[in-house]
C-alpha positions in Angstrom: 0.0 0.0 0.0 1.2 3.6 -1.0 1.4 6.3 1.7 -1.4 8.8 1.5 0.0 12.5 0.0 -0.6 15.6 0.8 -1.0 17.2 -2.8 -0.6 20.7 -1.7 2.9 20.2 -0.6 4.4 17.9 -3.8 5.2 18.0 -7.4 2.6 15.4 -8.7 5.1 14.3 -11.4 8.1 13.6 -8.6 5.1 12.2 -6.4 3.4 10.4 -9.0 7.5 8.5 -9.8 8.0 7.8 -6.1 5.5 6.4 -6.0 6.2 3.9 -8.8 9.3 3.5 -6.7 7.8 2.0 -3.4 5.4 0.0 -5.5 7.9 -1.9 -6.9 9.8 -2.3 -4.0 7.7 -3.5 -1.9 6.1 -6.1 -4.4 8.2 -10.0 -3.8 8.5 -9.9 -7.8 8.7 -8.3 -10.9 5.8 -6.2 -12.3 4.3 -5.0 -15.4 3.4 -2.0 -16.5 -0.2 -2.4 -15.7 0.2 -3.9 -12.4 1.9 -0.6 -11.6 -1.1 1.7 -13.3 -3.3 0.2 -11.0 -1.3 0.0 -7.8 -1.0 3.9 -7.7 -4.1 4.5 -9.8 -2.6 6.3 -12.4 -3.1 6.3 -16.6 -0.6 3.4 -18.1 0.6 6.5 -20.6 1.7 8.4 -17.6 3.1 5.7 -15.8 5.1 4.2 -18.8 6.7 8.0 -18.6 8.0 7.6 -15.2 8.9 3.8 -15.8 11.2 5.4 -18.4 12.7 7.9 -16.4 13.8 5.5 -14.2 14.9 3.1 -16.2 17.2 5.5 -17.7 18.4 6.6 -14.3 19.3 3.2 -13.2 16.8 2.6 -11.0 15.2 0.1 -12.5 15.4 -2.8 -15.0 13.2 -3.4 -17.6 12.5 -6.7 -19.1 12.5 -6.5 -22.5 10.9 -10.3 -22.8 8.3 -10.2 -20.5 7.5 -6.5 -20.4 8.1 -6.5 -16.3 10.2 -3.6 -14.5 12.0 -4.0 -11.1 14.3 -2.5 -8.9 17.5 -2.1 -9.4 20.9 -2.2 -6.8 21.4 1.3 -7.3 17.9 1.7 -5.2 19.3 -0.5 -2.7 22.4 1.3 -1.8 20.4 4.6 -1.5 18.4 2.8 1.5 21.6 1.1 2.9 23.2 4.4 2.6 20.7 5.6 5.2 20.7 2.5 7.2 24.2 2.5 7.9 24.2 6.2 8.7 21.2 5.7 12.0 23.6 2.6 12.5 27.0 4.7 12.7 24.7 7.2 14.6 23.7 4.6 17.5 26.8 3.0 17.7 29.4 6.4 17.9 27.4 8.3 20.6 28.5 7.0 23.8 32.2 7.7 22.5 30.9 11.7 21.0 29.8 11.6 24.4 33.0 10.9 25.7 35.0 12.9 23.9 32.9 16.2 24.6 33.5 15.5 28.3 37.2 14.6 28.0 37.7 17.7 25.7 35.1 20.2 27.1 34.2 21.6 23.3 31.6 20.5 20.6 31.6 17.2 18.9 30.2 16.4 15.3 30.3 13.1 13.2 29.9 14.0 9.5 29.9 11.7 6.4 30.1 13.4 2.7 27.4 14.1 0.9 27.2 13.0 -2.8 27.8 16.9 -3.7 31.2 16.1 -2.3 29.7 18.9 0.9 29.8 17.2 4.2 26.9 16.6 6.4 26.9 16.5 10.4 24.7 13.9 11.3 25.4 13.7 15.0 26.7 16.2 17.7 27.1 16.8 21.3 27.6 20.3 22.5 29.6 21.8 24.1 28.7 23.4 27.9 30.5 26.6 27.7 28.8 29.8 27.1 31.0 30.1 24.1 31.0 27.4 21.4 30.5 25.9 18.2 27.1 26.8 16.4 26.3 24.0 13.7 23.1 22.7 12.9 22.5 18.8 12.1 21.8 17.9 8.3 22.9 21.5 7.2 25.1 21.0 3.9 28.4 22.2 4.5 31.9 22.4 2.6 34.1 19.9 2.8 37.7 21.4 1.5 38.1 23.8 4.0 36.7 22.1 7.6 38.7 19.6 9.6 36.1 16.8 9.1 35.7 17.8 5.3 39.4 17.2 4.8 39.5 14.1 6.5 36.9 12.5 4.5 38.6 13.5 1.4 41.8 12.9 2.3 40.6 9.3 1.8 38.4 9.4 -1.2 40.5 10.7 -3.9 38.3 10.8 -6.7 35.8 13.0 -4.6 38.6 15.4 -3.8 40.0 15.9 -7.6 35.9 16.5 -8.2 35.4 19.0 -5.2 38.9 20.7 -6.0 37.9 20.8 -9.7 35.0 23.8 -8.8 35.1 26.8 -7.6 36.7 27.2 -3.7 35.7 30.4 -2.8 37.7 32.8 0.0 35.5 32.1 3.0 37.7 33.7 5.1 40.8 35.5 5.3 42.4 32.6 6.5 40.9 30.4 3.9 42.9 28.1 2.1 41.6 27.7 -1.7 44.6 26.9 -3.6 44.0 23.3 -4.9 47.8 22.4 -4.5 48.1 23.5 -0.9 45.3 21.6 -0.3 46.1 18.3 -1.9 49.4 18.6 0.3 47.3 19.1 3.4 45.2 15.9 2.5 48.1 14.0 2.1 49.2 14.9 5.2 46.5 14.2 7.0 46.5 10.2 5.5 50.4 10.6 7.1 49.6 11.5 10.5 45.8 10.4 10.8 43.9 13.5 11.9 43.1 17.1 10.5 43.3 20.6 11.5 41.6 23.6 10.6 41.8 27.6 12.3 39.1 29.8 10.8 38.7 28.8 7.0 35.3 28.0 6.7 34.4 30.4 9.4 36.6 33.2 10.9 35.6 32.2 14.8 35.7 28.5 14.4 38.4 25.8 13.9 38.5 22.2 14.5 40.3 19.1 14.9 38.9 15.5 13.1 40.1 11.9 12.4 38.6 9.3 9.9 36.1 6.9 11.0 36.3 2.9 9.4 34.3 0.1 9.2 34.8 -2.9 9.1 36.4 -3.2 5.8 38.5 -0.9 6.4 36.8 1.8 4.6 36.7 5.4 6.0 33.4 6.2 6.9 32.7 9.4 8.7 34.5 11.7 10.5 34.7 12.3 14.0 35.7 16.0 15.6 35.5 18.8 17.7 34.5 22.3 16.9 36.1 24.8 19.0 36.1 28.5 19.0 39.0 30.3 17.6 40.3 32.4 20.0 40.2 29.4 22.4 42.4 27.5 19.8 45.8 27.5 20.9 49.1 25.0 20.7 47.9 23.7 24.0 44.7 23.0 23.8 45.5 21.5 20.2 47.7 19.5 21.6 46.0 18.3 24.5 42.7 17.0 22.0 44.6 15.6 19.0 44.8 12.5 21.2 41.4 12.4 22.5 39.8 13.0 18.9 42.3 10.4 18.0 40.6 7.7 20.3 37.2 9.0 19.8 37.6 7.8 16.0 39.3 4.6 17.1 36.6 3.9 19.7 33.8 4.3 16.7 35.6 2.3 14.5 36.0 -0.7 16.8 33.0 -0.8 17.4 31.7 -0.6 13.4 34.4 -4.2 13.3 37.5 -2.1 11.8 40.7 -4.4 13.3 43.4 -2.6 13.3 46.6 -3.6 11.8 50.3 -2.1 12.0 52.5 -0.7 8.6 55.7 0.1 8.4 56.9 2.9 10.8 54.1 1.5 12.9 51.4 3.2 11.3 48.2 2.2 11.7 46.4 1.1 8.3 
């Protein structure tokens, strides 16, 4: 059964092919065109559209014998996608939790965003009178933050992509040259963490490390926010380490075994 819509508050046509979309797959087999007419009560002419559109989008496979459409993997790893991200969520918040008390400053867990943005989808705040202001599920640049940097220090082909466009001046602090910043993200896969002092904002900085799963595969990104005339040598100092087993915490507890390299670095 499809969910009841509101029709002041949609584009029929989008409606109309999301529909399609949770008819097929919800249904235990393939279907055929008029199958999916009737399920969502719409004219076969106008349904055949929206099978097209998503045919042609990769989400969904036509059978050209049989005349039957279904869902495609592509559909799939839009769902797991946002399945593993309540998972990462449940599993890192006891150690976001720890870290803000060990630290004293705001915490975020971001993951990148197909724009090649990031997107903080967990965070504990800070006490102090003074801290970090960032709102959950707010698109925000990736090049220029400490958690942004770490995720694309480890997903090259989303980094040539961001650092193909345009990287505006933020701040007068900001770094924007692509070179400098490919240096910086190779650096960061060197030592393991990130920091950033008032690029994307001129009263912010932050410290982040990568977050694995159990593959291996850097995940998210797990940091503090900290105001920046509060960010000083010490205080870096002092949370590299604590950031630095905040990560490690998350990503023990997604499976990711850790294994040593040469020069003892972890991998």
């Amino acid at each position: 059964m499809t969910t009841p819509l509101n029709r002041n508050q949609l584009i029929a046509s989008a409606a109309g092919t999301l529909q399609v979309l949770e008819v097929l797959s919800v249904s235990d087999k393939a279907l055929a065109l008029g199958d999916v007419a009737s399920a969502i009560g719409r004219p076969k002419g106008t349904v055949h559209r929206m099978l097209a559109t998503l045919v042609n989008t990769g989400f969904v496979a036509h059978d050209g014998e049989n005349g039957r459409y279904r869902p495609t993997l592509k559909l799939w790893r839009l769902g797991a996608s946002a399945v593993r991200d309540l998972e990462l969520t449940r599993v890192a918040v006891p150690s976001l939790e720890r870290l803000m008390t060990d630290a004293g400053e705001t915490v975020h867990l971001a993951v990148l965003d197909p724009t090649g943005g990031i997107v903080y989808i967990s965070k504990v705040e800070s006490p102090q009178s003074i801290r970090v202001q960032t709102r959950l599920g707010q698109l925000n640049p990736s090049w220029c933050t400490a958690t942004g940097r770490v995720l694309l220090a480890f997903r090259p082909e989303v980094a040539e992509r961001v650092l193909a466009g345009k990287l505006a001046q933020r701040t007068p602090k900001t770094v924007n040259d692509p070179r400098r910043i490919r240096a910086a993200l190779a650096e960061i896969r060197e030592k393991g963490y990130a920091v950033t002092r008032a690029e994307n904002h001129p009263e912010m900085g932050g410290i982040a490390a990568p977050v694995r799963d159990h593959t291996g595969t850097v995940v998210a990104a797990c940091g503090l926010g900290i105001p920046a005339f509060r960010m000083d040598r010490p205080l870096v100092e002092r949370s590299i380490p604590l950031v630095l087993r905040a990560a490690g915490d998350i990503s023990r507890h997604l499976g990711y075994m850790e294994t040593r390299g040469r020069g003892g670095h972890a991998r």
